[in-house]
LOSE-771329 format. One record per residue (C-alpha): z, y, x; residue number from 1; residue in one letter. Coordinates in Angstrom, 1 decimal. Layout:
! LOSE-771329
        w        v        u   num   residu
        Z        Y        X   NUM        a
...
***
This chain:
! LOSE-771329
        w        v        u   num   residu
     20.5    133.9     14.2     1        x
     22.8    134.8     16.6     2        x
     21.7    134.0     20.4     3        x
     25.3    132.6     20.9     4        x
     25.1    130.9     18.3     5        x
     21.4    129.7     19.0     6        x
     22.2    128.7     22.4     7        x
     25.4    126.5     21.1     8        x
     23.4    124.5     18.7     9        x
     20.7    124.0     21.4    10        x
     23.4    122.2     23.9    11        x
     24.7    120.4     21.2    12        x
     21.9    119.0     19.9    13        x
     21.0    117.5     24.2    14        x
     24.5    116.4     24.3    15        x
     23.9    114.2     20.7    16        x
     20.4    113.3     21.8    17        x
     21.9    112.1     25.4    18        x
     25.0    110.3     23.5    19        x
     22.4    108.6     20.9    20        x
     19.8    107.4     23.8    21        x
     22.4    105.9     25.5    22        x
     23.6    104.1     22.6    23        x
     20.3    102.8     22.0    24        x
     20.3    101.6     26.1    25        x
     23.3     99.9     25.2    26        x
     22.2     98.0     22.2    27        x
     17.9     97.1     23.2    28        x
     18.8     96.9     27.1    29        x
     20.1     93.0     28.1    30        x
     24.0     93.1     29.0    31        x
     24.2     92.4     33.4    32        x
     25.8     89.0     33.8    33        x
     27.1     90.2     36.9    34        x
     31.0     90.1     37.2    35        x
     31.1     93.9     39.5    36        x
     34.4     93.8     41.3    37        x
     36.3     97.3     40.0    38        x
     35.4    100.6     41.8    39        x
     38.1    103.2     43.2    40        x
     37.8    106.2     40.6    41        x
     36.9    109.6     42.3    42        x
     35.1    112.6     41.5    43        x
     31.0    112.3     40.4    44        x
     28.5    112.0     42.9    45        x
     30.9    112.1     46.3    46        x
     32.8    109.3     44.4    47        x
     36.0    108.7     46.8    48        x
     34.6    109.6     50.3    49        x
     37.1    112.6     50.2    50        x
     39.9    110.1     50.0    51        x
     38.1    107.9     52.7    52        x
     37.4    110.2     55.3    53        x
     41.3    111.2     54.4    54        x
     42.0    107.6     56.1    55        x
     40.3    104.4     54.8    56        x
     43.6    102.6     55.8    57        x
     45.7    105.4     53.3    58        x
     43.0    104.3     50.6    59        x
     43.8    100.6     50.8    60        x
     47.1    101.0     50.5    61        x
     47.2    102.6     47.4    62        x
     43.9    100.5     45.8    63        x
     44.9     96.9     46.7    64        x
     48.1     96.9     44.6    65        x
     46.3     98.3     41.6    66        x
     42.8     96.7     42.1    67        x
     43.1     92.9     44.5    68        x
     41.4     92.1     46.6    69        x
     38.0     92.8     46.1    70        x
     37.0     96.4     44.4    71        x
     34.0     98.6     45.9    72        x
     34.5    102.7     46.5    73        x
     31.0    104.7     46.0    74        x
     30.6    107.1     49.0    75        x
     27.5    109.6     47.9    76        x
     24.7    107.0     47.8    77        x
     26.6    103.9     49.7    78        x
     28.4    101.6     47.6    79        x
     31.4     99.5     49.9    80        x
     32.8     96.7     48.6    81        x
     36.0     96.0     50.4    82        x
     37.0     92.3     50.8    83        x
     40.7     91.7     51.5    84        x
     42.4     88.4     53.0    85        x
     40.5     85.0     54.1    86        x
     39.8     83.8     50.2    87        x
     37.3     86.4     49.8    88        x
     35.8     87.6     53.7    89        x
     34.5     83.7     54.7    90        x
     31.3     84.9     53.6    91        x
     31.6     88.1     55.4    92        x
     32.2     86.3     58.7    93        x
     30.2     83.6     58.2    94        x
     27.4     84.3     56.1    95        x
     23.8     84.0     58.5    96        x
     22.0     87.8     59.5    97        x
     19.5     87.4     57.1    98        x
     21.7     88.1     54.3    99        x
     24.9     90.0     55.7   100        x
     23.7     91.9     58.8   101        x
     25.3     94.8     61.3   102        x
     22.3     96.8     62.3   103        x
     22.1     99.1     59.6   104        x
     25.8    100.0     59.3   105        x
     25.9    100.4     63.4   106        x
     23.3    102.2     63.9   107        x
     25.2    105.5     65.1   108        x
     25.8    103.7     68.4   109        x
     22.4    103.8     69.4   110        x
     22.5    106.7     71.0   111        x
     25.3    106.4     73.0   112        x
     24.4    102.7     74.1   113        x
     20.6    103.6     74.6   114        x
     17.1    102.1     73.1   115        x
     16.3     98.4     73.5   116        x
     19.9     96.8     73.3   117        x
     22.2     95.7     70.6   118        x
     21.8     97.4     67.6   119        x
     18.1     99.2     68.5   120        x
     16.7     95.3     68.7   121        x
     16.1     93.1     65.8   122        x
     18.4     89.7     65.5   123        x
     16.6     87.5     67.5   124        x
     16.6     89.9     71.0   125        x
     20.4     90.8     69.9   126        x
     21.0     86.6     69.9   127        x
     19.3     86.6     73.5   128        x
     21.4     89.8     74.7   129        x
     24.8     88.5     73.0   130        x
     23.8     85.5     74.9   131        x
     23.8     87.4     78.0   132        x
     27.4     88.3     77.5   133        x
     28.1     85.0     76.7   134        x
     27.7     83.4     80.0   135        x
     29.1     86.9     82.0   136        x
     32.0     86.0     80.5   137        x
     32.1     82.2     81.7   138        x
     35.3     80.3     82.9   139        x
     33.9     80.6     86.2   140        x
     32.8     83.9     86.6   141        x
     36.2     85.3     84.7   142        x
     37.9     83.6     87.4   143        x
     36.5     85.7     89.8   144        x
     37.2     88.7     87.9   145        x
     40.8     87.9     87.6   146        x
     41.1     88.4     91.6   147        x
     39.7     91.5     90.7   148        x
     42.4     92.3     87.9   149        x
     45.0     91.5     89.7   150        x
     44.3     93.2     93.3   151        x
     43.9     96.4     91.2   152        x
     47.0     96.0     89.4   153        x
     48.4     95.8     92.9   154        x
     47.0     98.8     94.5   155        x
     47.4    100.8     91.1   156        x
     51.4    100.2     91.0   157        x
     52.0    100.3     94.9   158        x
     51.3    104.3     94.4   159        x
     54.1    104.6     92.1   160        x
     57.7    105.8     93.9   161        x
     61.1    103.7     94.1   162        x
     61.7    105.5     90.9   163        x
     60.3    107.8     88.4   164        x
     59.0    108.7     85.2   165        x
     55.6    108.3     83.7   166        x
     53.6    108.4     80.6   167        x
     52.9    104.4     80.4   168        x
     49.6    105.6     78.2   169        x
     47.7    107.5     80.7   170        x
     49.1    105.1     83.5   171        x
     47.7    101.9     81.8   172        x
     44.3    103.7     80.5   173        x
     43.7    104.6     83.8   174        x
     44.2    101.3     85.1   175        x
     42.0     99.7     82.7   176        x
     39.1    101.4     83.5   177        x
     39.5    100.9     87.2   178        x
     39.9     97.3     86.3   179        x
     36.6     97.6     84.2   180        x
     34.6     99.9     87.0   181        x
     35.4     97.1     89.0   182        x
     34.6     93.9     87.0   183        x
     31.9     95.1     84.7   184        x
     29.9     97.9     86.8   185        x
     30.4     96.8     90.2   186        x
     31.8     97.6     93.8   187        x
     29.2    100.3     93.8   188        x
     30.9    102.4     91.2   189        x
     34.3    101.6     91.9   190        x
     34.2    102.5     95.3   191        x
     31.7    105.5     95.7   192        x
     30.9    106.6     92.2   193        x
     33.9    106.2     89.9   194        x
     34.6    109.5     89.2   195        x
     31.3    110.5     88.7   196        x
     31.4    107.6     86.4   197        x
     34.4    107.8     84.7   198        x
     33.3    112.1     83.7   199        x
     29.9    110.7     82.5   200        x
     31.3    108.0     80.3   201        x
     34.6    110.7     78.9   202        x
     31.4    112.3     77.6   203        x
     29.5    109.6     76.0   204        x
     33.2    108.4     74.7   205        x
     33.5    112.7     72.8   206        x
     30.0    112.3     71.9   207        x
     31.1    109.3     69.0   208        x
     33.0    111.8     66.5   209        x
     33.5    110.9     62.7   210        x
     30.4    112.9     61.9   211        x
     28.3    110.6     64.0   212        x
     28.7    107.6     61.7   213        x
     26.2    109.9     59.2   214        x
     24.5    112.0     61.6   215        x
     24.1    110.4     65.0   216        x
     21.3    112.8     66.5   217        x
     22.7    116.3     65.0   218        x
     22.4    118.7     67.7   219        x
     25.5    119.8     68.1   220        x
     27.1    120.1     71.6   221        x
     29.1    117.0     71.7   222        x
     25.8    114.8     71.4   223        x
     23.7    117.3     73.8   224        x
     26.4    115.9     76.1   225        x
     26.4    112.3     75.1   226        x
     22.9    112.3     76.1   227        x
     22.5    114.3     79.2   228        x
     25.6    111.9     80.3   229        x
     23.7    108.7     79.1   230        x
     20.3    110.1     81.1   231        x
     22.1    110.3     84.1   232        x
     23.9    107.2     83.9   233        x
     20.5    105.6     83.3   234        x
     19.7    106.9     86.8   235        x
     22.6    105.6     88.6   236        x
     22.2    102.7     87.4   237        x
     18.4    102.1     88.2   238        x
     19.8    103.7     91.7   239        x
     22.1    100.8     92.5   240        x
     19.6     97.8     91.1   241        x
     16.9     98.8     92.8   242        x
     19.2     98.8     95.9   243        x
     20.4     95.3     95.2   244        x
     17.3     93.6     94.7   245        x
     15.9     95.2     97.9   246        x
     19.0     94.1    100.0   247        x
     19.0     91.0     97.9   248        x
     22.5     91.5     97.9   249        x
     24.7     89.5     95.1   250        x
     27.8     90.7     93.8   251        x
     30.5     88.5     91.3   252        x
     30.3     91.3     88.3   253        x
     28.6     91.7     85.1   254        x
     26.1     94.7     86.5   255        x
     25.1     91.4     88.3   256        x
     25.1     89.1     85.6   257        x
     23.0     91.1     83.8   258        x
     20.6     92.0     86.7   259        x
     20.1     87.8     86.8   260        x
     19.8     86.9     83.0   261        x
     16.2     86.3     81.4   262        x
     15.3     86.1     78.0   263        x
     13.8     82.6     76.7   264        x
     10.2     83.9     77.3   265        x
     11.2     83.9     80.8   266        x
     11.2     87.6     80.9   267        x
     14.3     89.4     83.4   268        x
     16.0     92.6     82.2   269        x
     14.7     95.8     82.1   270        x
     17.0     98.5     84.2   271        x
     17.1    100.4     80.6   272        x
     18.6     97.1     79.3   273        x
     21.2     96.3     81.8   274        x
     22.0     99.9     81.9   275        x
     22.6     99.4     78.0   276        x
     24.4     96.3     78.1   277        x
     26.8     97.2     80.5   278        x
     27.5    100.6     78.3   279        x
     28.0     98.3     75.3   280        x
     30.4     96.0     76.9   281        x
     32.4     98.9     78.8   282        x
     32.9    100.5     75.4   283        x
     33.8     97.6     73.4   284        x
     36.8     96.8     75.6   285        x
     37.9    100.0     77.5   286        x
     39.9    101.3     74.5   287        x
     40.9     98.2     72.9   288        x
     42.5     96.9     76.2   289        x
     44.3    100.1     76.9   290        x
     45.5    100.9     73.7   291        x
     46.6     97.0     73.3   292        x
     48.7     97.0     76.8   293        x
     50.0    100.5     75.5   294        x
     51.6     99.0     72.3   295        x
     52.6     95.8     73.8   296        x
     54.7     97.7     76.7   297        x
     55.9     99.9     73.8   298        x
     57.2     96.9     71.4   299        x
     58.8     94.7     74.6   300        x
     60.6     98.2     75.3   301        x
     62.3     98.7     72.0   302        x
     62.6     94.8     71.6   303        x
     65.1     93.3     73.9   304        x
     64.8     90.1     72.7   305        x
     60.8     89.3     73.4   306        x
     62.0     91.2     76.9   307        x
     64.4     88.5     77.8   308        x
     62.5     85.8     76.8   309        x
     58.6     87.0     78.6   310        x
     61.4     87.7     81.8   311        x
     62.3     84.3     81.7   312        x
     58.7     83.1     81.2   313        x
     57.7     84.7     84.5   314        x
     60.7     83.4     86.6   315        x
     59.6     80.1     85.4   316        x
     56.4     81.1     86.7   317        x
     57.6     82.0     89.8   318        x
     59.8     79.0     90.7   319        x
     56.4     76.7     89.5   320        x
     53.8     78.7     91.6   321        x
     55.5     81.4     94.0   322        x
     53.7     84.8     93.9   323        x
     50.3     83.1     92.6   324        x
     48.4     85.2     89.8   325        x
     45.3     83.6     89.3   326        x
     43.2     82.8     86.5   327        x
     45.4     79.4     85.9   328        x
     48.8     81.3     85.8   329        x
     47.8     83.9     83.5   330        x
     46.3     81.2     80.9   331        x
     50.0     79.2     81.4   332        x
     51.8     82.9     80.2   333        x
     51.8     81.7     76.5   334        x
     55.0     83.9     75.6   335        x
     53.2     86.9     76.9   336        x
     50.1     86.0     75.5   337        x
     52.1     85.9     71.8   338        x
     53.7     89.7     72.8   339        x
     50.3     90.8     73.4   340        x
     48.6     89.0     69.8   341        x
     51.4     90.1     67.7   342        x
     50.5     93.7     68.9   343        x
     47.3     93.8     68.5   344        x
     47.9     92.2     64.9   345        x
     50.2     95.2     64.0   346        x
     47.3     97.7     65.8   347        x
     44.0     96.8     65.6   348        x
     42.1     99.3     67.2   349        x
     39.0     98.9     65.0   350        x
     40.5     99.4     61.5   351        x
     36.9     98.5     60.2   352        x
     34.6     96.2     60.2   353        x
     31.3     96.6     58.2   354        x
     28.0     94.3     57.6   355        x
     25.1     95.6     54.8   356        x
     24.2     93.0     51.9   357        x
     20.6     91.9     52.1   358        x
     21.4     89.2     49.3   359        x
     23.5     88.8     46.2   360        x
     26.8     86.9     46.7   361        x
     30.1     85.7     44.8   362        x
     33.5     85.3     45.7   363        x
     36.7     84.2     44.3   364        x
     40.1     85.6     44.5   365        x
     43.7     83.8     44.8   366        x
     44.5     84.1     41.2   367        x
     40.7     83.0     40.5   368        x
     38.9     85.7     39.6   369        x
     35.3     85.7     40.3   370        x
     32.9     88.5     41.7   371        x
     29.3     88.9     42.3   372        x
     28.7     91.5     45.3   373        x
     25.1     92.9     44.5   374        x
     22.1     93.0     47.3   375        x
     22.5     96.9     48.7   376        x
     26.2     97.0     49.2   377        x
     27.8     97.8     52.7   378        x
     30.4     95.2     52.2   379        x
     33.7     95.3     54.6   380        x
     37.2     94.3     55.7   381        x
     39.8     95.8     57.7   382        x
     42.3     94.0     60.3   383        x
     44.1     97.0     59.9   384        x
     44.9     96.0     56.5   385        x
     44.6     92.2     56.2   386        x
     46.1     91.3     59.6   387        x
     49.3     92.6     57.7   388        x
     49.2     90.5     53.9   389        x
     52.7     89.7     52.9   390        x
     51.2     86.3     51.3   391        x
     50.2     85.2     54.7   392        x
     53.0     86.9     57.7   393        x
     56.7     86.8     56.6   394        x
     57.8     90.3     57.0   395        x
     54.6     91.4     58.3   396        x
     55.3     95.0     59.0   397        x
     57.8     93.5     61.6   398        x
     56.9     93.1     65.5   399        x
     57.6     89.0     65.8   400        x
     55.7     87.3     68.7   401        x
     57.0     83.8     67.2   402        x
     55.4     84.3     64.0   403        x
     52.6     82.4     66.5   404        x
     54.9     79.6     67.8   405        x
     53.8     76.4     67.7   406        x
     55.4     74.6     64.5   407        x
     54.9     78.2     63.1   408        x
     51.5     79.6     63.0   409        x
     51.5     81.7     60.8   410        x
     47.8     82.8     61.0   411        x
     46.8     79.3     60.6   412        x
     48.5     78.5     57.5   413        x
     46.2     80.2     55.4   414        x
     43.0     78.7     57.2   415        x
     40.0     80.7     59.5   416        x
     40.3     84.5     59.3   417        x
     43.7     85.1     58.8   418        x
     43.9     86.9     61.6   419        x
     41.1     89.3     62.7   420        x
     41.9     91.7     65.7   421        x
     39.0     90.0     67.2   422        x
     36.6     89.7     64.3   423        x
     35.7     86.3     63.4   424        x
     32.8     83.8     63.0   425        x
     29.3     84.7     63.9   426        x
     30.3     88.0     65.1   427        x
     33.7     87.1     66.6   428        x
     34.3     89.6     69.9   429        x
     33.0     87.8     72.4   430        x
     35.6     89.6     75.0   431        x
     38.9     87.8     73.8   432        x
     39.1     86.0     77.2   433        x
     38.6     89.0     79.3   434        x
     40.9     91.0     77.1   435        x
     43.9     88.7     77.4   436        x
     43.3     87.9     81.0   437        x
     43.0     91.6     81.6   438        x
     46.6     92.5     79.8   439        x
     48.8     89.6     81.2   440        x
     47.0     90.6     84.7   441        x
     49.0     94.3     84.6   442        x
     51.9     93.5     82.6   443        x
     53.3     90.1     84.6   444        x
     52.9     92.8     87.6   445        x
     54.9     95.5     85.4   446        x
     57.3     92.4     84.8   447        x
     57.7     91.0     87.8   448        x
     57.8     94.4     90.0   449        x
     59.5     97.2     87.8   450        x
     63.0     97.5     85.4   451        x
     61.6     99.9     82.3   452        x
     63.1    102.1     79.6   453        x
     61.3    103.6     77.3   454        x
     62.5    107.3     76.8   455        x
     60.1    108.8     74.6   456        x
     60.4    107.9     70.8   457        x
     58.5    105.0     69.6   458        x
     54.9    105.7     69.5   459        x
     53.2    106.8     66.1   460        x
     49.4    105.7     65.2   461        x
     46.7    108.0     65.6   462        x
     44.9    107.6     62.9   463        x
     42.4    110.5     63.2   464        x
     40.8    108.2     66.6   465        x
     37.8    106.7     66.1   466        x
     39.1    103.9     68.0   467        x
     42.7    104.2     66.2   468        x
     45.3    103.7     69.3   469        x
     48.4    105.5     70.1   470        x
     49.2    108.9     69.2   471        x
     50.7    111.1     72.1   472        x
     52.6    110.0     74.8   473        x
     54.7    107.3     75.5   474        x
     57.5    108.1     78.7   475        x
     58.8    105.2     80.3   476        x
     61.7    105.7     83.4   477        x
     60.9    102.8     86.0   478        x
     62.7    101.2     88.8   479        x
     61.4     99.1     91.2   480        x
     62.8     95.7     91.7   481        x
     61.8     92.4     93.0   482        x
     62.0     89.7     89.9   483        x
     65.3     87.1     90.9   484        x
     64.2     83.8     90.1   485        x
***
């Protein structure tokens, strides 16, 4: 016989034998009851991680039209099951650790935030830790920081001229983490070590690329210099402890918080710990606040109309308490505070958020449709996405503070999780507060102080950011003026 010929009835007799065993699968093997929600098609084996690393948000947008609101994309050897509006994600914010949990699909932050904190603990030491936060970020402590927010906001703006140009971007990023240095890590840093600081930190911030998420510890030069830069902020750090505790000296900041909290057991922090925690909560507000005050000057620029009306908010202000910003002013700005929400509901900066399924589940859609999530899956939503669901905001690619008006409320109408800049449930951010306080502190100064045009086009989303924010920059002509009441 022919070799050719040999060889061709060879592979077709495996492809019959292959076709006929798994026939014979199909017909001895029990059916699965489970109703699988339906998976993105893409290529064998990558399945459709090319099309999300292309942009998870681009993905979404083409799959939710075609598949609901539940479907799952296979990744190499992940499976993520995406749930889409509040029918289907109460579980996902809700459901306890032991059966949706974050550590596994965080993990790539343990580097940058160091051993023995947040995601390197198990739940019950992450409880105690988030705990820690919990009462930094008090009524009566965020008070205290507000002073702080506000007398920086001062002295930041009282360097600008009469008149002048600027890129509002850089200008508010810079601000924020003065504001931050200040607040979070102390009069130490602020005053003697911020620049040190701030270049130690721009390094852990380049060490968390893309390829991190897979690979946190590849030695590549970006994470030699994430962890030279975390080594020596460990040192600083243990530097300026060890010289509070020996001058018993007391300061109204987190650093100190953190220096003061104890676990139940009645143990104190660790220097390691502190050092960790106050990494953790600089990066989990940093670049949300800055990108968030960036887009909410950007929309109140192009909108003239939400202009007028936080304007006439702060001359109310003004005639009710004078010059006062304190802590009780800023909570009474609730026009501003709807500028600032509606912005961050058009730009999230975390377009994901992700939990791994220790434990089979089911949900069920709007039009009723029921799906079982298997144990294994990384299941997730996106605020990117949901946060703009024509069933729940009228016109919801449209900037419209009022859309959270009382008699309005649009992200209520639906019920919980309508809304999910901030997360949501057991894992809701637990820096709303300080995020709001921290905005409305710089922008009723911008108000109050400065006429502004924006003179750059409107800004465009960076989507390529790990932290998705504003792409390039964003020029702004100011004038100084005093606010006429």
């Amino acid at each position: 016989m022919d070799p050719d010929n040999k060889l061709l009835n060879v592979g077709v007799l495996i492809v019959a034998t292959l076709i006929v065993a798994k026939l014979i699968s199909a017909l001895i093997m029990p059916r699965s009851s489970k109703r699988l929600p339906p998976v993105i098609s893409g290529w064998p084996v990558i399945g459709g991680l090319i099309r999300f690393l292309k942009g998870p948000i681009f993905m979404l947008r083409e799959e939710y039209p075609k598949l609901g609101s539940v479907f799952t994309v296979n990744l190499a050897h992940w499976k993520i099951t995406f749930l889409i509006g509040p029918e289907v994600s109460a579980h996902f914010f809700k459901a306890p650790e032991v059966d949706l949990s974050q550590q596994e699909v965080y993990q790539f932050n343990v580097p940058t935030f160091g051993p023995g904190v947040v995601f390197d603990v198990d739940y019950s030491i992450r409880q105690e830790q988030f705990r820690f936060f919990t009462e930094a970020l008090r009524v009566n402590k965020l008070k205290g920081y507000v002073d702080q927010m506000v007398m920086e906001a001062e002295d930041y703006f009282s360097k600008w001229g009469d008149s002048g140009e600027v890129d509002l971007k850089y200008e508010l990023e810079h601000l924020i983490i003065l504001t931050a240095s200040r607040c979070l890590l102390g009069s130490e840093v602020r005053d003697k070590l911020f620049d040190d600081v701030s270049a130690l930190f721009h390094d852990l911030d380049n060490g968390m690329l893309p390829i991190s998420l897979l690979f946190p510890y590849l030695p590549i030069p970006a994470h030699r210099r994430r962890d030279r830069a975390r080594k020596k902020l460990s040192q600083i750090f243990a530097n300026i402890i060890a010289s509070r505790k020996s001058a018993n000296k007391a300061e109204n900041d987190m650093l100190q918080s953190f220096i003061e909290s104890k676990y139940k057991d009645g143990r104190p922090t660790t220097e390691a710990e502190v050092t960790g925690l106050l990494i953790a909560a600089l990066f989990g507000g940093q670049h949300t606040s800055s990108i968030t005050s960036t887009w909410t000057g950007a929309y109140l620029l192009r909108f003239k109309q939400y202009m007028i009306t936080v304007l006439e908010e702060q001359k109310d202000l003004l005639r009710k308490h004078g010059n006062k910003v304190d802590h009780d002013v800023l909570s009474e700005m609730d026009v501003l505070h709807r500028c600032i929400k509606e912005a961050l509901r058009l730009h999230p900066p975390l377009i994901m958020l992700m939990r791994y399924s220790h434990s089979d589940f089911s949900v069920t859609t709007r039009d009723g449709k029921q799906y079982d999530i298997p144990k294994g899956h990384i299941v997730a939503t996106s605020p990117a996405f949901a946060n703009r669901l024509p069933h729940i905001y009228t016109e919801p690619d449209r900037y419209d503070p009022d859309r959270f008006a009382a008699g309005r409320e649009e992200d209520k109408a639906t019920g919980a999780f309508s809304y999910i800049s901030f997360g949501g449930g057991r894992h809701g951010c637990l820096g709303e507060p300080f995020a709001y306080l921290q905005i409305k502190a710089i922008w009723s100064h911008l108000l109050r102080n400065f006429e502004l045009e924006l003179i750059s086009p409107f800004p465009e989303i960076d989507w390529n950011a790990m932290v998705v924010g504003v792409k390039g920059k964003v020029m702004v002509r100011y004038k100084r003026r005093q606010l006429v009441v």
